[in-house]
C-alpha positions as CSV (number, residue, x, y, z in Angstrom):
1,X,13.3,10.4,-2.7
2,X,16.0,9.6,-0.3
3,X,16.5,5.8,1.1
4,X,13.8,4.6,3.8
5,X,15.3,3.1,6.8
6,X,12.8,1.0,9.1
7,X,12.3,3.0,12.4
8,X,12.7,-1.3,13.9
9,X,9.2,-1.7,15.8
10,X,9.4,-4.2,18.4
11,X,6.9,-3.6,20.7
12,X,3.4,-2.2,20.0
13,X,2.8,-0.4,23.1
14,X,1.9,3.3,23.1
15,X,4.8,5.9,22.7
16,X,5.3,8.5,25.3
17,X,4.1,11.2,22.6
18,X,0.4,9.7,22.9
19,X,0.5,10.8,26.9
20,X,0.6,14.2,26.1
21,X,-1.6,14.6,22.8
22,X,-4.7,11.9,23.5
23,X,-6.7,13.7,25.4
24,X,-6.6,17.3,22.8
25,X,-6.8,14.6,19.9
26,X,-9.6,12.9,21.3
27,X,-11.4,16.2,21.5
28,X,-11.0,17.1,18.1
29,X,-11.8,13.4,17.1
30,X,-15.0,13.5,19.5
31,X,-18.0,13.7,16.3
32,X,-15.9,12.1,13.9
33,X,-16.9,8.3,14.8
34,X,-19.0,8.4,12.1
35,X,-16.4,9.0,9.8
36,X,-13.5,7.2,8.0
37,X,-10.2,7.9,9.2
38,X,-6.8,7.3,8.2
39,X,-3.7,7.5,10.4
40,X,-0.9,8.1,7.8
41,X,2.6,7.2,9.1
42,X,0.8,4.8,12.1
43,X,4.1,3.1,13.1
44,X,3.2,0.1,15.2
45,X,-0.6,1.5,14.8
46,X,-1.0,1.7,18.7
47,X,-2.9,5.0,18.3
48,X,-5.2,3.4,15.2
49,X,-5.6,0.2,17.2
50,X,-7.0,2.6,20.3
51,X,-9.2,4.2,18.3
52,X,-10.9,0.8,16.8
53,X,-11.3,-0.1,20.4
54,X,-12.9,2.9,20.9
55,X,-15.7,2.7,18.6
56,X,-13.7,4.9,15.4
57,X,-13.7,3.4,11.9
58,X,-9.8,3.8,11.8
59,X,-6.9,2.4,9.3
60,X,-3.1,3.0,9.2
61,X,-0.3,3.0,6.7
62,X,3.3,3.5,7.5
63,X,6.5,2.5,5.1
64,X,7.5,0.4,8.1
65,X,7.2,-3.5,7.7
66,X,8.0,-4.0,11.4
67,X,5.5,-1.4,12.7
68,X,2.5,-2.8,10.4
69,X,3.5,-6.3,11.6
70,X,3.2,-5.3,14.7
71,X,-0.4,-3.3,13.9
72,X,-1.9,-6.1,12.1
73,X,-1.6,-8.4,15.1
74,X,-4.6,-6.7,16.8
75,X,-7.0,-5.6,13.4
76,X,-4.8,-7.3,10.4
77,X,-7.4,-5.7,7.9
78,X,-7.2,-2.4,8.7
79,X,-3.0,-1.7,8.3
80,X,-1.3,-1.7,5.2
81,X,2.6,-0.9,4.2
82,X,2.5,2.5,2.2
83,X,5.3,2.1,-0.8
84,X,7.0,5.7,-0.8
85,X,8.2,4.8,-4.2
86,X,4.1,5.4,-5.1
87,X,1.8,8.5,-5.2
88,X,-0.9,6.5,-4.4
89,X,-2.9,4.9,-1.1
90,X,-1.8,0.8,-0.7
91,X,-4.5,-1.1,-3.4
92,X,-6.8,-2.0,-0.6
93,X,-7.7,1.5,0.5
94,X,-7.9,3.1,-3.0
95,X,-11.6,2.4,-3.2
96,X,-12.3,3.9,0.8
97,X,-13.4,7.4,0.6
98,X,-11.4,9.1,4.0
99,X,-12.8,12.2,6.1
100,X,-10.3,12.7,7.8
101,X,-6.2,11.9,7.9
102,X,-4.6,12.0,11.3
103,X,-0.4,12.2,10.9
104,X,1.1,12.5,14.6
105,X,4.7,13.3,15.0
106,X,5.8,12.8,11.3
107,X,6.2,15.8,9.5
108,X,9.7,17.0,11.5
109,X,11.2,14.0,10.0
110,X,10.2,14.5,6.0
111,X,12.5,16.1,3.8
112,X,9.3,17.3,1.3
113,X,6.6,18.1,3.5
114,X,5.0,19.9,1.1
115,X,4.9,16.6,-1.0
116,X,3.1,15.0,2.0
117,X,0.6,17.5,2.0
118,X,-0.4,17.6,-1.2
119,X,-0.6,13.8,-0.9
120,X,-2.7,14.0,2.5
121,X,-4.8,16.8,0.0
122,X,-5.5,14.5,-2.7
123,X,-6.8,11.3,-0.5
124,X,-9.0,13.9,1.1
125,X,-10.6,15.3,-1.8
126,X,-11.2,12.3,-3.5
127,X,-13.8,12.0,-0.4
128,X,-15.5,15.7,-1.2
129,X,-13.1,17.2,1.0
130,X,-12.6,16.3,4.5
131,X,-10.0,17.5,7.5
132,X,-6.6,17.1,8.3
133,X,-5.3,16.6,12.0
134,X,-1.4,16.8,12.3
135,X,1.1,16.9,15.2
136,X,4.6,18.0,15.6
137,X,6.9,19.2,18.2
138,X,6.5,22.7,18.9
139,X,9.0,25.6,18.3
140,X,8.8,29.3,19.8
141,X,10.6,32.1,20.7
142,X,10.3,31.5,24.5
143,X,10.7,27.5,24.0
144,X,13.8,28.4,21.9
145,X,15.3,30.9,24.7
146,X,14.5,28.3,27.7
147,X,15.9,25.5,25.8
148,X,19.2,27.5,24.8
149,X,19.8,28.9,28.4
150,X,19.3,25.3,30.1
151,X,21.5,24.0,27.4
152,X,18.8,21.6,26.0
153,X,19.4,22.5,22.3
154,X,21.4,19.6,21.6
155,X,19.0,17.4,23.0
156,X,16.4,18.7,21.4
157,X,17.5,18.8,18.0
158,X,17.9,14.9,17.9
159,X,21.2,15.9,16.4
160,X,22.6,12.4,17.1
161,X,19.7,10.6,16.1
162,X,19.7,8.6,12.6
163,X,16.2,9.6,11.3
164,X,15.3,12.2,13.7
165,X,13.8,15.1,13.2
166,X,15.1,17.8,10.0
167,X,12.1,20.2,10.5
168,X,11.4,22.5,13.2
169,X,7.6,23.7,12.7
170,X,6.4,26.9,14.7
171,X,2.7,27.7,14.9
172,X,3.4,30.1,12.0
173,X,5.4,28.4,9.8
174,X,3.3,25.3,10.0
175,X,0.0,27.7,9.4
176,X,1.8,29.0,6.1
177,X,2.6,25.5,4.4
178,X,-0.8,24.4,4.8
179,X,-2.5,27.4,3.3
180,X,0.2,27.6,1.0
181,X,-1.0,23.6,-0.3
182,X,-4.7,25.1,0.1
183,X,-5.9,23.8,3.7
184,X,-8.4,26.2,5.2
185,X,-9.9,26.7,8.6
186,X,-6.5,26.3,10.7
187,X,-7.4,25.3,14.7
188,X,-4.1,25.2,16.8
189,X,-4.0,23.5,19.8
190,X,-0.7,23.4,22.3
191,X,-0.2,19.3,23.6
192,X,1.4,19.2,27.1
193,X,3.9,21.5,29.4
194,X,2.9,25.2,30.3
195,X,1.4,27.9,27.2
196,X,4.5,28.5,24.2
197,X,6.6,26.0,25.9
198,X,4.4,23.0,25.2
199,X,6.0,19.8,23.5
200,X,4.2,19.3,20.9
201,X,1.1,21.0,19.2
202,X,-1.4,19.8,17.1
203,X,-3.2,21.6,13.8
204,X,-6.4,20.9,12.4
205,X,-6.8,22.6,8.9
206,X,-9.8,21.4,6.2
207,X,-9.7,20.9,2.4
């Protein structure tokens, strides 16, 4: 596993992302109040946080110690720092079966993704089962074209950006490494813009 750099949280207001993907989020989430859910990779737990205060039984985990100093200064028992040197939940959420894991705008930076699936698997089925609700920029053929003849690419591909994003997921290629881990019932959802040049999309899948 490569060296984790702290993203450097100093602020624990809402990122731009969430403008674009709360409302299709919240629709998914809409019957799941009921339910424990996780947020893995919170960051400064602004989404978790808005979900407590919105009745959810919510918790975070993210490897960064400034984003869950940040989280805890609003519900400091519900965030916890997850050690990526562990296959395992942080010792206060081992014994808390989860329904459902939310990961927004994570996977594009991880080098294994299939690791972090089968991780996101195995906290889920200790539960019975439950469901999976990721997000991640989105990548297409006509996104691709319009972002090439506008000469975005550059921009796009956080190229200069320490920690950006290494994966470029498409509705299809994200569709195949969950079924490949053994996620079933994929829902895709496009999150802001105009249809196949949205910014991000989000995928439920089930285990």
């Amino acid at each position: 596993m490569s060296d984790y750099k702290d993203y450097g949280y100093t602020t624990g207001k809402y990122n731009h992302i969430h403008a674009y993907i709360m409302k299709p989020l919240l629709k998914v989430l809409s019957k799941k109040q009921t339910q424990k859910i996780l947020d893995i990779g919170c960051g400064n737990g602004w989404l978790a946080n808005h979900l407590i205060e919105l009745g959810f039984d919510a918790y975070g985990t993210d490897a960064s110690p400034s984003g869950i100093a940040i989280a805890k200064k609003k519900h400091p028992d519900r965030f916890f720092i997850q050690d990526l040197t562990r296959d395992d939940l942080p010792d206060e959420l081992r014994d808390i079966n989860f329904n459902t894991i939310i990961s927004t705008e994570v996977i594009e930076h991880l080098y294994s993704p299939r690791d972090y699936f089968d991780f996101c698997k195995r906290v889920l089925q200790k539960s019975g089962g439950g469901e999976l609700i990721v997000s991640t920029p989105y990548h297409g053929y006509v996104k691709n074209v319009v972002l090439s003849v506008t000469g975005q690419m550059d921009k796009h591909f956080t190229v200069l950006w320490d920690g950006g994003h290494i994966k470029f997921w498409s509705k299809k290629t994200l569709s195949n490494v969950l079924q490949e881990r053994g996620f079933q019932n994929l829902k895709f959802v496009g999150c802001g813009r105009l249809p196949y040049l949205w910014k991000s999309m989000i995928m439920t899948a089930r285990i």
